[in-house]
VOLUM-517812 format. One line per 4 residues: number of its first residue (from 0); their letters; for each residue x, y, z of N, C-alpha, C. Coordinates in steps of 0.001 Angstrom, whole numbers, plus 500000, padded with zeros to 6 digits. Example, Ala and Ser with C-alpha at 12.3 -4.5 7.8 and 13.67 -1.06 7.14 Angstrom:
<atoms>
0) as) 513190 494310 507800 512300 495500 507800 513200 496700 507800; 512850 497750 507080 513670 498940 507140 512900 500030 507870 .
</atoms>
This chain:
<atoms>
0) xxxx) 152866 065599 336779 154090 066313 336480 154759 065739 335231; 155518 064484 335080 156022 063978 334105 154986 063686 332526; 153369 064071 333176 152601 063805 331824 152806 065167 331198; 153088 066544 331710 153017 067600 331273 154319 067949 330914 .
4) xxxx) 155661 067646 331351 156975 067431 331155 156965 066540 329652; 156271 065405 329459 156159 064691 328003 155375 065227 327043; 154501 066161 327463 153598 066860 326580 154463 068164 326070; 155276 068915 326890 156182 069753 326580 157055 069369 325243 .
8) xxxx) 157903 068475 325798 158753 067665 324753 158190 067608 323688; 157144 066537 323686 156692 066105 322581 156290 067272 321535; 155690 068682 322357 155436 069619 321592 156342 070365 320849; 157781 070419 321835 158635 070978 321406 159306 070570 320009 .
12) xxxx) 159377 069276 319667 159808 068431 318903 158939 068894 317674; 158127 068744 317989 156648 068638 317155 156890 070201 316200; 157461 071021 317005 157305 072027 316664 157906 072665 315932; 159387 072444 316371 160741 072750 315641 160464 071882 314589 .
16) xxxx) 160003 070685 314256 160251 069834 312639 158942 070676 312114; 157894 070924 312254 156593 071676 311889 157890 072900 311556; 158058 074033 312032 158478 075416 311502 159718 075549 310749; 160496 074488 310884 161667 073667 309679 160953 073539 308129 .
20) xxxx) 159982 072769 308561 159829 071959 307350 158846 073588 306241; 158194 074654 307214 157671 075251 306951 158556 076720 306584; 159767 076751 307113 160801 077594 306870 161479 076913 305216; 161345 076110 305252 161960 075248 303660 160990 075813 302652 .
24) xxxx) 159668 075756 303260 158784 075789 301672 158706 077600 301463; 158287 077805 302156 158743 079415 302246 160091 080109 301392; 160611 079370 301905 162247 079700 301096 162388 079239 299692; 161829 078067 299433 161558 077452 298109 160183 078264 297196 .
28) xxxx) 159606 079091 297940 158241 079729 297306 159156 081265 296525; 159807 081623 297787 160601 082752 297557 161591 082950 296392; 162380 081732 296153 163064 081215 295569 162579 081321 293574; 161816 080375 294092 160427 080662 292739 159837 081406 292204 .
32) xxxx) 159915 082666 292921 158939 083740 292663 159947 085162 292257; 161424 084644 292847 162543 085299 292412 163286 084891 291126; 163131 083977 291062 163520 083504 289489 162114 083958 288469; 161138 083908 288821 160041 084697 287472 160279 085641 287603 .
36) xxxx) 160394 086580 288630 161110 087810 288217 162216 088080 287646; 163647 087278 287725 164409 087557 287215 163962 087470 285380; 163218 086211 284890 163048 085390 283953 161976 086939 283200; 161373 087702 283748 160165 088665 283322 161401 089871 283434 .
40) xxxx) 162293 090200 283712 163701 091237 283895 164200 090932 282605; 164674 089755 282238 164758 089910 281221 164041 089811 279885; 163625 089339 280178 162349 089629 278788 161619 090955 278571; 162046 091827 279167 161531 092727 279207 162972 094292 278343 .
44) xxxx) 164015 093195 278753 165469 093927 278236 165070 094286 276710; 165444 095094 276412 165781 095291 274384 167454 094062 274118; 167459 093917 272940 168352 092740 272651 169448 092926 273316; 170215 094357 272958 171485 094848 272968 171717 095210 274143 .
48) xxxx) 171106 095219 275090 171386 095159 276434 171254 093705 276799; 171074 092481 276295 171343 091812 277164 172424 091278 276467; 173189 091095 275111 174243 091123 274775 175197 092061 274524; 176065 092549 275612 176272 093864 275356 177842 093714 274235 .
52) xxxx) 178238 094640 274133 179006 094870 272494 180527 094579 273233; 181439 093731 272682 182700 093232 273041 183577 093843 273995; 183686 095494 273458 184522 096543 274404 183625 096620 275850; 182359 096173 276206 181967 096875 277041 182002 095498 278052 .
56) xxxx) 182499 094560 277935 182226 093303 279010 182840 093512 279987; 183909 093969 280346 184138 094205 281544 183654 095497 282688; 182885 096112 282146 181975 097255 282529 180448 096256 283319; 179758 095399 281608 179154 094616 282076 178987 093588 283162 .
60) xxxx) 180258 093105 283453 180610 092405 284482 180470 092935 285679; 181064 094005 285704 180982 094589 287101 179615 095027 287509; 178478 094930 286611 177419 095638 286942 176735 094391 287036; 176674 093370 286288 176223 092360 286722 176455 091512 288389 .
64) xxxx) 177917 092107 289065 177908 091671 289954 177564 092460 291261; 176917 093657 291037 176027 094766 291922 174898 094136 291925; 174312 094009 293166 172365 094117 293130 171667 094897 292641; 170801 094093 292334 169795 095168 291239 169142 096388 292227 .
68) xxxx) 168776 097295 291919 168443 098539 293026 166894 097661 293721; 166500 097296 293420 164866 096962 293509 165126 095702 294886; 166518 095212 294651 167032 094264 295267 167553 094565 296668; 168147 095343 295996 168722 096386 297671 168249 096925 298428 .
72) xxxx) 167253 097255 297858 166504 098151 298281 165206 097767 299905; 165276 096273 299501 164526 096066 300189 165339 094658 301019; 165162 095100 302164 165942 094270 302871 165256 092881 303251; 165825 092067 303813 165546 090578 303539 165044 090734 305349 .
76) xxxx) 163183 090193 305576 162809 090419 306740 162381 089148 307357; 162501 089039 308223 162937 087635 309111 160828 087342 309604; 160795 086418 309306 159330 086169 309433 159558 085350 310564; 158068 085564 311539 158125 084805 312456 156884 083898 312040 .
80) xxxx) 156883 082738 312128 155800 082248 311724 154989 081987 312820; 153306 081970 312672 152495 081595 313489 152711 079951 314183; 152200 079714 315569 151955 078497 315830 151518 078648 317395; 150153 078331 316905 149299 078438 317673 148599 076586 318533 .
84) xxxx) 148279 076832 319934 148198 075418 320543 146587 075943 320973; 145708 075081 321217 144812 075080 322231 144624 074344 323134; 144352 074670 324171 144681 073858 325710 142997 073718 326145; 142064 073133 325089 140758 072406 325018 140053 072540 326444 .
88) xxxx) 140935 071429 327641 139948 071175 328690 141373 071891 329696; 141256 073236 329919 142253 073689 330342 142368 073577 332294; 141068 073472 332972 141165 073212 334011 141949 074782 334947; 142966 074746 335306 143789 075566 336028 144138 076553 334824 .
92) xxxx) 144736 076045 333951 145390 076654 332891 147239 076356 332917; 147338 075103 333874 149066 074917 334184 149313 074154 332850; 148840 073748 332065 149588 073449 330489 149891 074528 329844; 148461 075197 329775 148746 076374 328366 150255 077515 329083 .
96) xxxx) 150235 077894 330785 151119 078526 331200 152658 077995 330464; 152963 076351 330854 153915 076027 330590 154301 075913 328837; 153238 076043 328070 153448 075848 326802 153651 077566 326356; 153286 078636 326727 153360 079848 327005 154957 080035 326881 .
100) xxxx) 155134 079713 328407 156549 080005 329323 157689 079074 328507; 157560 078098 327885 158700 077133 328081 158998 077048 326318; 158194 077281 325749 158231 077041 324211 158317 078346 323448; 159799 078815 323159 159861 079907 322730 159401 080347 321203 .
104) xxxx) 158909 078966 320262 158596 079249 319124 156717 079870 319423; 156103 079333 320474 154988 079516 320303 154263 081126 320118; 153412 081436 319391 153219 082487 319029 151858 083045 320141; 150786 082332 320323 149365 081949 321005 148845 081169 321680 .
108) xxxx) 148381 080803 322631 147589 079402 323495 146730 080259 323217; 145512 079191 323346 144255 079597 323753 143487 078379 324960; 143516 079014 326132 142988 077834 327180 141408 078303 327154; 141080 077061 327447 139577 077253 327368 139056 075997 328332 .
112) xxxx) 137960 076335 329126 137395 075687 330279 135778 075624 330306; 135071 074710 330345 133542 075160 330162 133021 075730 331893; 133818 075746 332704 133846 076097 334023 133764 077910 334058; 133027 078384 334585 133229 079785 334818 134439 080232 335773 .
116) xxxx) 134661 079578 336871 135253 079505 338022 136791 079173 337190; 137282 077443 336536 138221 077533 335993 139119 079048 334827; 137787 079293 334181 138466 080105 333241 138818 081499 333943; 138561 082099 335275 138724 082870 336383 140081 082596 336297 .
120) xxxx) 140040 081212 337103 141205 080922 337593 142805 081054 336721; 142581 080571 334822 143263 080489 334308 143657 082056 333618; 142638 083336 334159 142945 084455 334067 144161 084903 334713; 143946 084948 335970 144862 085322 337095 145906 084601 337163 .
124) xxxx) 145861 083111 336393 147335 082517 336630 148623 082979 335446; 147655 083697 334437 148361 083784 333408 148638 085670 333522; 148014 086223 334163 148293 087528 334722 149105 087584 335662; 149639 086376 336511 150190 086423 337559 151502 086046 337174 .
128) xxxx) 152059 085332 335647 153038 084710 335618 153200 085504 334284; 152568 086787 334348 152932 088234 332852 152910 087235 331175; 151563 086589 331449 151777 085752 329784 150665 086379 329343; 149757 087220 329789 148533 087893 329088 148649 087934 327880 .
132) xxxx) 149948 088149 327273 150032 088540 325629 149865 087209 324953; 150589 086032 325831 150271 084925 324719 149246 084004 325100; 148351 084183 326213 147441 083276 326759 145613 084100 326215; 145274 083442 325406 143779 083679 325803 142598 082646 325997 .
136) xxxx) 142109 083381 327105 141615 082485 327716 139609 082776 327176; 139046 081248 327064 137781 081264 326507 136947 080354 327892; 135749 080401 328021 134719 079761 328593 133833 079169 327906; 133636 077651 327733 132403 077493 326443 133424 075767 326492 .
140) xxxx) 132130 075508 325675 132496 073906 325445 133725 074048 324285; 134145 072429 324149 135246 072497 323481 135274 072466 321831; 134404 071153 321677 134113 070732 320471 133179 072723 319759; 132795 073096 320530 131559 074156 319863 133252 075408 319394 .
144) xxxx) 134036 075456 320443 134695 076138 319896 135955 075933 318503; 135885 074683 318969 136902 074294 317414 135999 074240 315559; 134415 073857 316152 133514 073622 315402 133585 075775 314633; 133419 076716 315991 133101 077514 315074 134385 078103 314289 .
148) xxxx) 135802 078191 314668 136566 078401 314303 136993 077605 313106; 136395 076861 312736 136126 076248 310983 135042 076726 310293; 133972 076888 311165 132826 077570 310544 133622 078956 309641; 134502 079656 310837 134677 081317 310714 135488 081325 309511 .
152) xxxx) 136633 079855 309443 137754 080057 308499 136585 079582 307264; 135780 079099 306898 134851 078716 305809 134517 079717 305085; 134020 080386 306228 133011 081869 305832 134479 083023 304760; 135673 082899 305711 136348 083968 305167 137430 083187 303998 .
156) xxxx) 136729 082538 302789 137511 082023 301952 138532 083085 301108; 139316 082615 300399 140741 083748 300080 139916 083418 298063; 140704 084309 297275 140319 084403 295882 140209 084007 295000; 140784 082336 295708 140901 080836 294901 139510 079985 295243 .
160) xxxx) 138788 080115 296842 137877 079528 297038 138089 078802 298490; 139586 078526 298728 140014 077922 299616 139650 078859 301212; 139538 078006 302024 138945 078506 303129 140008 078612 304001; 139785 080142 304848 140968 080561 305413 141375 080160 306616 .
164) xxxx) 142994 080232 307124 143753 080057 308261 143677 080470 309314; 143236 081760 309714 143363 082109 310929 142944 081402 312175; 142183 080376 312194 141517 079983 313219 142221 078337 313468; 142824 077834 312443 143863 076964 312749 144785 076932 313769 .
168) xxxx) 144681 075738 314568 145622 075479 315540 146397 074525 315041; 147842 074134 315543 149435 073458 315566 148763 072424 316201; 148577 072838 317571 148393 071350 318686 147209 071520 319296; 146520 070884 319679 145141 070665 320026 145347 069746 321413 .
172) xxxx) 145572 070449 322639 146129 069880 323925 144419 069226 324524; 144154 067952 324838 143092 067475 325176 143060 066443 326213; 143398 066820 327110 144286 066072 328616 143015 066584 329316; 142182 065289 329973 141115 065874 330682 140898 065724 332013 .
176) x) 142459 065647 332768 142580 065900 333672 143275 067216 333903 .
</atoms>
């Protein structure tokens, strides 16, 4: 009880400074990518619009302090970020449930059991306690499944070369009792 109560915590902790620190760079990417646009907005102006002629500054002003339409236009959308756990030697499946149930940032578990009978079991517990959406459950050794889920992110590299995310896990739960 209290090892899965400290594993909670610890995750919880773990988790909120992980999607903090990942809500910062995000915001700082955004940030960056809004100033080259502004910086390419204007360079793109003819002269006399960006110094406009003496009589007209207070016209200018006021339009300078409207959003740009392109700006408005699109509203500012609240990202949820991924964070995904795997519950390795899942047994019953009473971690991945409680990491499911209790951790509202989590997006995915994936419990996995090399037991036919366990991964049964961790079906019905997670059907029984309505987490189907965030529990999936695997049968198969452990190491083979983390092994291919690097294989898979290898295979699907992005346009730089770098090998892709999807198969990345946050926490890697390995309690083998």
């Amino acid at each position: 009880q209290y090892n899965r109560d400290l594993s909670v915590l610890a995750i919880k902790t773990y988790g909120e400074m992980s999607l903090e620190k990942r809500k910062e760079q995000y915001e700082s990417r955004m940030s960056k990518q809004s100033k080259k646009r502004k910086r390419g907005d204007d360079d793109q102006k003819p002269p006399e619009a960006v110094n406009p002629p003496p009589q007209d500054k207070a016209q200018a002003t006021e339009e300078a302090a409207k959003p740009n339409d392109s700006e408005a236009r699109q509203p500012k959308k609240e990202i949820k970020p991924s964070f995904r756990i795997l519950d390795a030697l899942s047994a019953s499946g009473l971690r991945a449930l409680r990491y499911a149930h209790e951790l509202p940032f989590v997006t995915s578990v994936k419990a996995n059991d090399l037991s036919d009978t366990a991964a049964e079991s961790i079906r019905m517990n997670a059907k029984h306690n309505g987490l189907e959406d965030k529990i999936t459950v695997t049968q198969g050794d452990a190491l083979a499944l983390m092994y291919r889920g690097i294989a898979d992110d290898l295979s699907n590299r992005d346009k730089g070369g770098n090998p892709g995310k999807t198969n990345k896990f946050d926490v890697i739960d390995l309690d083998p009792y």
